[in-house]
C-alpha positions, 0 to 999 in steps of 0.5 A: 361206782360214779354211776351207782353213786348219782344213781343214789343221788338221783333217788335222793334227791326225787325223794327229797322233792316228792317230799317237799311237794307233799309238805306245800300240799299239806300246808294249802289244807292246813288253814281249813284244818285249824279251824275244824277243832274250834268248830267242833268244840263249839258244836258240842256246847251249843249244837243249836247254835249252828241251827241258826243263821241270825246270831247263830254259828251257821255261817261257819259252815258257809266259811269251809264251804267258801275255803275250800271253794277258793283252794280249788279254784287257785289251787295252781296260783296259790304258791306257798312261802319258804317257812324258816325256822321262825316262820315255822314256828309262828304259822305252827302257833297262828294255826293253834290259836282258833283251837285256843280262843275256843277253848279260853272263851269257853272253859276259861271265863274270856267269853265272861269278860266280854259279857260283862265289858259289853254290859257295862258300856250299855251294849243292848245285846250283850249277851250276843256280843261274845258270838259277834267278837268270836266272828272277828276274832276267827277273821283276824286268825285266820288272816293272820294263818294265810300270811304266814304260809302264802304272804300277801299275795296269798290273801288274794286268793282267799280274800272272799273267806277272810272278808265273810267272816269279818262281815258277819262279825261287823253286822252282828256288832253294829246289830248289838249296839243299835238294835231294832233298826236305830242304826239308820244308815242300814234302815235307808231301804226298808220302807222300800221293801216293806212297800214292795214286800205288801204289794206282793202280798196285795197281789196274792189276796192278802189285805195289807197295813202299812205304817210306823212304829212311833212313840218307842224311844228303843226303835229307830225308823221301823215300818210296821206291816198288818197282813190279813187272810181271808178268814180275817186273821191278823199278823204283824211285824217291825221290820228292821234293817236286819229283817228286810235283809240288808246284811245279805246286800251287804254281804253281797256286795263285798263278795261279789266285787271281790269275785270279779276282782278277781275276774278277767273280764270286761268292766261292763260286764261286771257291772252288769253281773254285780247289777244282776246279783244284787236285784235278785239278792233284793227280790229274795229279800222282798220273798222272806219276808213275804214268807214269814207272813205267810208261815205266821197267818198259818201258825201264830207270830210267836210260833216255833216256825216263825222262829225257825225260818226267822233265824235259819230258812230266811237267812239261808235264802239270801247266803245261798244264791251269795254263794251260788252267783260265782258259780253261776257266772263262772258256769256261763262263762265256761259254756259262752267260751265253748260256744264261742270256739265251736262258732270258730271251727 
C-alpha cells in the first residue's frame, strides 16, 4: 500500500514539475507574444508604414528579430521569477498594455492628442511625433514586461531590444523638433561624409559640387552636393545628419557595446571589433548615399525610387550589417575556438 502510495506521490509531483517547467518555458515567449497583436493591428491600418525604415515601422520587425535572437542565445541564463499572485497579475496587465496603447492611440484619439501637444509647442514635424512616442512607449512597456517575469538581471539579457527601440524613438524625436540638420551635434560628420561620398563619386566619373546651403533660417549646417553624368544631367541633395547616417552610427554603437558587454573577451579585442564595425557602418553610410545619386541621375530626384530607397533600401543597408556584425563575431570566435583545440590534439 506505502508503495502504491509514493508511487502516485512520484507521479505527482513529475506532473507537477513537467508543469512548472512548461509555464517558465511559456513565460520566456511571452514578451515576444505581447507585442504580436499591437503589430498586428498597426499593420492593418497603415501596412505602408512597415514598407519604410525612415519614419516608418520597419524597425519593428528588426525588434522580433533581435528578441528572439537574445531568447536563444541566453535561453539556459535567462531564469525566470516566482509570480506571486501580485506579481502575477501585474506582469498579466504589463503584457496587455502594447495591445492596449495600440488600441487607445488609434481608436480611441491618444494619437490626436499627442498630434495636437506637439502642434502647439511648435514640434516641426508634429504629424511624426506620435510614431516617435509610440517607439518610446513600446521601449518602456516592454522594459516594464522583462522585470516583471526575469527581474533586473533579466534586462541584461535583453538589453540590446530594449536600448533598439528607445533609440529609435530618441532619433525620431530629436529629428522632429530640430529637422533638417539644425540638431548640430549629429551634423559634426556630414561634411566628412558628403566629402568622401563626392570623391567616391569622382572616382566613378562623375562631376561632383559641393557646398552649403545659407541663407535658409530652417536648415542647420547642411552641405549640398551637385553630381552630373556624362550626358550632363544634373541631381542634388542636402544632406543632413539623418541622410548621411548618423542614426545607424548611433544605433551602432550602443548595440555593439552592449553585445561585447556581454562578451567574455579581452578589452583590445573589443576595442578592435567596435573599431571595425563602426568603419564599416561608415562606409555603408558613405555607399547610400552614393546610391541615391546614382538611382536619381537615373530616374529624377523626386522619383517613386528615390523615395523608396530614401526611406526603406538605404536605411536597411546599415540596420543589416548592425545586426549581422554579432553574428559575425560570434561566428569567428566559434571557429578560432575550433581551430585553436584541433592545434592542441
Amino acid at each position: 500500500m506505502q508503495t502504491v502510495k509514493q508511487a502516485v506521490n512520484k507521479k505527482t509531483l513529475d506532473l507537477m514539475l513537467k508543469v512548472r517547467g512548461n509555464i517558465r518555458v511559456l513565460i520566456k515567449f511571452l514578451p515576444i507574444l505581447s507585442f504580436i497583436m499591437p503589430f498586428f493591428i498597426l499593420y492593418s491600418l497603415d501596412p505602408s508604414s512597415f514598407e519604410a525604415t525612415w519614419k516608418g515601422r520597419t524597425f519593428y520587425l528588426f525588434f522580433l528579430w533581435l528578441v528572439s535572437l537574445e531568447l536563444i542565445l541566453d535561453w539556459e541564463k535567462i531564469q525566470t521569477n516566482k509570480l506571486g499572485y501580485l506579481r502575477t497579475s501585474l506582469f498579466i496587465i504589463a503584457l496587455l498594455l502594447p495591445t492596449i496603447y495600440v488600441v487607445a492611440a488609434n481608436y480611441f484619439g491618444l494619437n490626436n492628442v499627442i498630434w495636437d501637444l506637439a502642434e502647439r509647442n511648435k514640434v516641426f514635424w508634429a504629424y511624426v511625433t506620435p510614431l516617435s512616442t509610440e517607439y518610446l512607449v513600446f521601449s518602456v512597456l516592454f522594459t516594464l514586461i522583462i522585470l516583471l517575469a526575469h527581474g533586473i538581471n533579466g534586462l541584461t539579457n535583453y538589453s540590446i531590444s530594449v536600448i533598439f527601440l528607445g533609440v529609435i524613438g530618441l532619433i525620431y524625436t530629436i529629428d522632429n523638433i530640430y529637422p533638417y540638420g539644425r540638431f548640430t551635434p549629429f551634423q559634426f560628420l556630414v561634411p566628412t561624409t558628403a566629402t568622401l561620398a563626392a570623391s567616391v563619386l569622382n572616382l566613378m566619373g562623375y562631376v561632383t559640387s559641393l557646398g552649403f546651403i545659407e541663407n535658409n533660417p530652417m536648415l542647420g549646417f547642411v552641405p549640398y552636393l551637385e553630381v552630373s553624368n556624362l550626358q550632363g544631367k544634373t541631381v542634388g541633395f542636402g544632406i543632413a545628419w539623418p541622410c548621411s547616417g548618423i542614426e545607424s552610427l548611433i544605433i551602432y554603437a550602443v548595440a555593439i557595446m552592449l553585445f561585447l558587454k556581454r562578451t567574455d573577451i579581452s578589452w583590445k579585442y573589443k576595442m578592435l571589433c567596435f573599431i571595425i564595425g563602426a568603419m564599416v557602418t561608415y562606409l555603408i553610410n558613405i555607399a547610400r548615399i552614393v546610391t541615391i545619386f546614382l538611382i536619381a541621375l537615373d530616374y529624377g530626384v523626386n522619383s517613386p525610387q528615390v523615395t523608396w530607397f530614401h526611406n526603406y533600401y538605404g536605411p536597411l543597408y546599415s540596420i543589416t550589417w548592425i545586426i549581422s556584425y554579432p553574428l559575425i563575431i560570434i561566428g569567428i570566435r566559434a571557429l578560432w575556438r575550433k581551430v585553436t583545440n584541433r592545434e592542441k590534439v
